[in-house]
PALUMVEX-32174 format. One record per residue (C-alpha): residue number from 1; residue in one letter; x, y, z. Coordinates in Angstrom, 2 decimals. Example, Ala and Ser with C-alpha at 12.3 -4.5 7.8 and 13.67 -1.06 7.14 Angstrom:
# residues 2
<balo><gulum>1</gulum><lokol>A</lokol><x>12.30</x><y>-4.50</y><z>7.80</z></balo>
<balo><gulum>2</gulum><lokol>S</lokol><x>13.67</x><y>-1.06</y><z>7.14</z></balo>
This chain:
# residues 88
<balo><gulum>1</gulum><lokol>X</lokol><x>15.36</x><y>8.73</y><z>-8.69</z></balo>
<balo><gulum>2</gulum><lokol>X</lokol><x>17.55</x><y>6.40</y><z>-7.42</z></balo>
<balo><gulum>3</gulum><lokol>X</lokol><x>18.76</x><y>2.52</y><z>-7.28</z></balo>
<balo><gulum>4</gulum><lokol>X</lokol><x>20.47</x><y>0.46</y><z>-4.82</z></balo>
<balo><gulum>5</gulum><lokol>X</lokol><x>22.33</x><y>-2.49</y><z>-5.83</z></balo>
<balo><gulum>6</gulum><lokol>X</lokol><x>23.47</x><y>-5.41</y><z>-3.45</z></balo>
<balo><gulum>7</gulum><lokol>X</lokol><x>27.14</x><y>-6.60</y><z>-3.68</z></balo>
<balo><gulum>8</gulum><lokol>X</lokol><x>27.09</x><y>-8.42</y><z>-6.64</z></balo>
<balo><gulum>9</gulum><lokol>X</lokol><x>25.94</x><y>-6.08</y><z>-8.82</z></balo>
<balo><gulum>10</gulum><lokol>X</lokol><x>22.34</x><y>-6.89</y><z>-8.88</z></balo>
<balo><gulum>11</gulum><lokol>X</lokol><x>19.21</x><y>-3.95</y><z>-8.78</z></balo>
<balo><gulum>12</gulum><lokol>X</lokol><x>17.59</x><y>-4.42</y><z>-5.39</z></balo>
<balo><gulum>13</gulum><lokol>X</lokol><x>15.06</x><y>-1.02</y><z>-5.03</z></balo>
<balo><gulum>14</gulum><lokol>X</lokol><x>14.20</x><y>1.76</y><z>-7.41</z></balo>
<balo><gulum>15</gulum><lokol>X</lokol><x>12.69</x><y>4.81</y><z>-5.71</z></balo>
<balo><gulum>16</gulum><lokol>X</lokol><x>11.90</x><y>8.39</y><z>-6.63</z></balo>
<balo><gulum>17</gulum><lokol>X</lokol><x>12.33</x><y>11.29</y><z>-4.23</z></balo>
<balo><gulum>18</gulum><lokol>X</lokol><x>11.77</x><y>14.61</y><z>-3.90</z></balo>
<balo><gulum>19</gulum><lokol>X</lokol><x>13.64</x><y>15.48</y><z>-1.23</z></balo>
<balo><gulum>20</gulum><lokol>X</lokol><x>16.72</x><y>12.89</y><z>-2.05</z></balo>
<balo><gulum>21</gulum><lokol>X</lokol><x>18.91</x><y>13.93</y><z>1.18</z></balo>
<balo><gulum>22</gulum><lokol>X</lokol><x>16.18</x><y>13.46</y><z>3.20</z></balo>
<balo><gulum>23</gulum><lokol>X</lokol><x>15.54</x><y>10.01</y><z>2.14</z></balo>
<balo><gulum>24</gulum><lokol>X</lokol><x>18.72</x><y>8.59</y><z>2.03</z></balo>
<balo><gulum>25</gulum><lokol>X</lokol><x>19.03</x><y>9.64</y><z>5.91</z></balo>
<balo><gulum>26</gulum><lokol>X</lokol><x>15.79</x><y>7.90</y><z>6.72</z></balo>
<balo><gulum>27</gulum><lokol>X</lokol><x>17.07</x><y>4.77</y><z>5.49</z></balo>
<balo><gulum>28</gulum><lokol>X</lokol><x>20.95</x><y>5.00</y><z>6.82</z></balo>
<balo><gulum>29</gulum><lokol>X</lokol><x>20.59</x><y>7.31</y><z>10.09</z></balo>
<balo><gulum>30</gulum><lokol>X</lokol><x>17.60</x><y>6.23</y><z>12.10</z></balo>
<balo><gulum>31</gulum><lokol>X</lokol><x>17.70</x><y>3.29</y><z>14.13</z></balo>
<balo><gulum>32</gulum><lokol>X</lokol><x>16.17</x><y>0.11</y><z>12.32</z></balo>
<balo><gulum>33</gulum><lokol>X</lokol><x>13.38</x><y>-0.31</y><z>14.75</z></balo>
<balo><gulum>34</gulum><lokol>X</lokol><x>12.30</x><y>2.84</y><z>13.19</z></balo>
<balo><gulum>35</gulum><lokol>X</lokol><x>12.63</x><y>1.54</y><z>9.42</z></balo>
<balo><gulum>36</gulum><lokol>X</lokol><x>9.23</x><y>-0.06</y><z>8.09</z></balo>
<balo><gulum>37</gulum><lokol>X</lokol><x>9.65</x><y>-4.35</y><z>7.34</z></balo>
<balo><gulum>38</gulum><lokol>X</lokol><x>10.58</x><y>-3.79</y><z>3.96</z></balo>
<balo><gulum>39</gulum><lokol>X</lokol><x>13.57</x><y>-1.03</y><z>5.02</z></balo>
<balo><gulum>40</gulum><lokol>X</lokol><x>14.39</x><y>-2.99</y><z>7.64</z></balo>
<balo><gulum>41</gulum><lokol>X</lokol><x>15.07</x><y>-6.47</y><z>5.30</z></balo>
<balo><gulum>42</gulum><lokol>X</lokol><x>16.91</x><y>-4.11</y><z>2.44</z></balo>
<balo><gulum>43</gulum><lokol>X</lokol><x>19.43</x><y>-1.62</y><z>4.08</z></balo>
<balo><gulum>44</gulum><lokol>X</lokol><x>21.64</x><y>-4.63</y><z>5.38</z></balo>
<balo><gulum>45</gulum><lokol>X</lokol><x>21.73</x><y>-5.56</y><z>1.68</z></balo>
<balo><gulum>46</gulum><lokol>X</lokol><x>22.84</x><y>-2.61</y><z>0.08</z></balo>
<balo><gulum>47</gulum><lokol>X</lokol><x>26.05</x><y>-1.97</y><z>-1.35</z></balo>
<balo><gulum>48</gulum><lokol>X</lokol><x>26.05</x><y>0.91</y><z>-3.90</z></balo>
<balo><gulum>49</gulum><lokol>X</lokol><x>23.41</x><y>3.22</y><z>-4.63</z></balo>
<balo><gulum>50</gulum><lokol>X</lokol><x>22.96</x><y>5.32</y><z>-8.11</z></balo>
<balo><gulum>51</gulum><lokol>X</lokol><x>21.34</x><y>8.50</y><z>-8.32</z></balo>
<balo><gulum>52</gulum><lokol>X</lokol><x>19.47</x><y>10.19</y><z>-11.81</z></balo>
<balo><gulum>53</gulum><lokol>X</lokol><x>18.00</x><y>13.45</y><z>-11.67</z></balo>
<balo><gulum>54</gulum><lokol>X</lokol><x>15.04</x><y>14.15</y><z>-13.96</z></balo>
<balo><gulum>55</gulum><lokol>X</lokol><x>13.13</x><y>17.53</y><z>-15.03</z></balo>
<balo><gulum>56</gulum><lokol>X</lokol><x>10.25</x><y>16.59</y><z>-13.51</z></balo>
<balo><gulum>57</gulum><lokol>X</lokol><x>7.98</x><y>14.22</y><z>-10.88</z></balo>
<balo><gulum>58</gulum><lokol>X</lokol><x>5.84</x><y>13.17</y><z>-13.70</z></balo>
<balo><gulum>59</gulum><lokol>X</lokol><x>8.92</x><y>12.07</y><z>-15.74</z></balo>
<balo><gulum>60</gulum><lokol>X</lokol><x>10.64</x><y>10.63</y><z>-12.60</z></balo>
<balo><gulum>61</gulum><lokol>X</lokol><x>6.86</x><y>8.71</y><z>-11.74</z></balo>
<balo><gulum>62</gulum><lokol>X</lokol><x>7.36</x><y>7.25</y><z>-15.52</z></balo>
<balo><gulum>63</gulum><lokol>X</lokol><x>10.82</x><y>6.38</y><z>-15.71</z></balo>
<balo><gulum>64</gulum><lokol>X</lokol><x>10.58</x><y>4.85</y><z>-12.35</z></balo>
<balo><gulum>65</gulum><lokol>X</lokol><x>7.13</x><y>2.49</y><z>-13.24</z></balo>
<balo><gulum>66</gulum><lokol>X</lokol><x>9.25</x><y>1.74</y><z>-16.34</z></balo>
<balo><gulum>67</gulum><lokol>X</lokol><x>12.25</x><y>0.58</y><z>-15.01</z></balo>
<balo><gulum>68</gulum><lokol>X</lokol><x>10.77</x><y>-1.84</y><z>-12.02</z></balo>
<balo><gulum>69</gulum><lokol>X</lokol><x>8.34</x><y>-3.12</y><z>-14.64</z></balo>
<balo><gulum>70</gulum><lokol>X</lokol><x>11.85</x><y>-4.19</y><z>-17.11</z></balo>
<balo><gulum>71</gulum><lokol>X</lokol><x>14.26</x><y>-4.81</y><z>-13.92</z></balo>
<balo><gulum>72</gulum><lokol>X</lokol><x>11.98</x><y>-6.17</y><z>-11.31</z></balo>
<balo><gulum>73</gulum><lokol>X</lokol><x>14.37</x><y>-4.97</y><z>-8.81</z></balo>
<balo><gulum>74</gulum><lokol>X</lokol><x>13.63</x><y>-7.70</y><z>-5.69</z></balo>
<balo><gulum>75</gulum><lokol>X</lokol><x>12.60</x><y>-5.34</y><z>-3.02</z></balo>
<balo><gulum>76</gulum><lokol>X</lokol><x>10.48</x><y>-2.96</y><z>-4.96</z></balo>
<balo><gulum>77</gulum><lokol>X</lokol><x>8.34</x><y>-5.54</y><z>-6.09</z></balo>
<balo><gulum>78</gulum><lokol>X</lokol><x>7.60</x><y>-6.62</y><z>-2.63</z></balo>
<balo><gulum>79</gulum><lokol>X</lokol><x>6.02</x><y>-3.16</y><z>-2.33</z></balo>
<balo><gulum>80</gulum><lokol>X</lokol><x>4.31</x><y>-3.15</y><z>-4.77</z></balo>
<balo><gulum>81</gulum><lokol>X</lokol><x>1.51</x><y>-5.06</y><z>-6.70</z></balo>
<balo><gulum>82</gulum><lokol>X</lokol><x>0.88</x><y>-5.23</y><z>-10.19</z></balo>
<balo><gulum>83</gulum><lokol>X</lokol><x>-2.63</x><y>-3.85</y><z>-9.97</z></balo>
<balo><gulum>84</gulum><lokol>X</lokol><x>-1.16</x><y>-0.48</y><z>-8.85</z></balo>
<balo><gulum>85</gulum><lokol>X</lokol><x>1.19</x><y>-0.42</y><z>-11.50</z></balo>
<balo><gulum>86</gulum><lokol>X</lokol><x>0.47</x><y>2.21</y><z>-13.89</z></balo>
<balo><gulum>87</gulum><lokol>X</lokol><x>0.56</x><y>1.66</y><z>-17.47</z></balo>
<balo><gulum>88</gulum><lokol>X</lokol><x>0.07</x><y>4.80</y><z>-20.02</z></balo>
């Protein structure tokens, strides 16, 4: 999992990634033409990014649907609607 935060602090995106490394580069390395809308309005913004590792997808799917549903980080709920939210 991780989060990126803008420069005052405040949660802006919580994702979940298998392949970390190679998500992080799609976001910072390619051009921004190449970025979807919603990469393309965030990456500017971004000023620190946390990382947490977890045993497993399923707990990393969990703790990641349980964390934008208590932070409501700005640009994850733009991705999102709250009909394909999970709840369990």
């Amino acid at each position: 999992m991780y989060s990126f935060f803008d420069v005052r602090g405040k949660l802006i995106y919580i994702g979940k990634s298998v392949r970390l490394r190679q998500r992080m580069l799609s976001y910072f390395s390619t051009s921004r033409a190449a970025l979807d809308y919603r990469a393309q309005r965030m990456t500017p913004g971004i000023d620190r990014a946390e990382f947490r590792k977890t045993p497993s997808e399923l707990l990393a799917l969990l703790l990641e649907d349980h964390l934008i549903k208590r932070r409501n980080p700005v640009h994850t709920s733009d991705s999102r609607s709250t009909n394909a939210t999970s709840t369990f």
